[in-house]
C-alpha positions in Angstrom: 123.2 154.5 202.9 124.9 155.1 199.7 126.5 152.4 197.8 130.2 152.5 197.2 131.9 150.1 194.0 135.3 148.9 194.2 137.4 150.3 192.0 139.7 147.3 191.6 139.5 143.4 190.3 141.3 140.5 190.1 141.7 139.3 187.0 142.3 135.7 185.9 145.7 136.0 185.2 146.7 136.8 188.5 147.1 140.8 187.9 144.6 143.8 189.5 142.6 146.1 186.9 141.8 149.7 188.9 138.7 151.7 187.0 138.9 155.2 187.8 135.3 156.8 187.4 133.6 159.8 187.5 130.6 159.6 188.8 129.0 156.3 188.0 131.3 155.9 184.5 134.5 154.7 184.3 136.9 157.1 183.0 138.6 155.8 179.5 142.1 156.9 179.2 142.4 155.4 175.5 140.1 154.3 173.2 138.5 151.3 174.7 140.9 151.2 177.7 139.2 152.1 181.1 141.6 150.0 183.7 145.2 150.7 184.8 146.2 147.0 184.7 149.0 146.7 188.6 151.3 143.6 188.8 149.3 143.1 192.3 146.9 144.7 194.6 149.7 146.2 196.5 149.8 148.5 194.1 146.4 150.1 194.1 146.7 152.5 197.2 149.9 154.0 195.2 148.4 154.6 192.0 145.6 156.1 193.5 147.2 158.5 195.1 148.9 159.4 191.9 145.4 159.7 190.4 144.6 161.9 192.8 147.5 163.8 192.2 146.6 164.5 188.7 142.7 165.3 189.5 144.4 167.9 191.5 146.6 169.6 189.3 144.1 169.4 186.4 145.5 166.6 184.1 141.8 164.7 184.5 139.6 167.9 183.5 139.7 167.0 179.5 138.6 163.4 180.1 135.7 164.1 182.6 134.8 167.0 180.4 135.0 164.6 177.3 133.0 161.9 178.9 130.7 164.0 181.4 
């Protein structure tokens, strides 16, 4: 069996931090930033999907490369 983390939290405030990773490590889309912060977790399948979107197409491949 092969252990699968959620990529999404709820924080205290009420809001829902998605880590993208690569691999075991989170991706950091700015410097100290690794969470897309969502209003709710309604949000998360949508933004995913745009993630994906951008793995796809390429826009990813300098920040794997950067952290890999």
């Amino acid at each position: 069996a092969k252990r699968v983390k959620c990529w999404w939290t709820a924080s205290v405030d009420g809001k829902t931090n998605l880590v993208v990773r690569y691999g075991s490590k989170p991706l950091e889309f700015a410097k100290g930033k690794n969470a897309i912060e969502l209003a709710s977790e309604a949000e998360v399948a949508d933004v995913l999907a745009k993630v994906r979107e951008a793995a796809e197409i390429g826009e990813l491949d300098a920040l794997v490369e950067k952290q890999a």
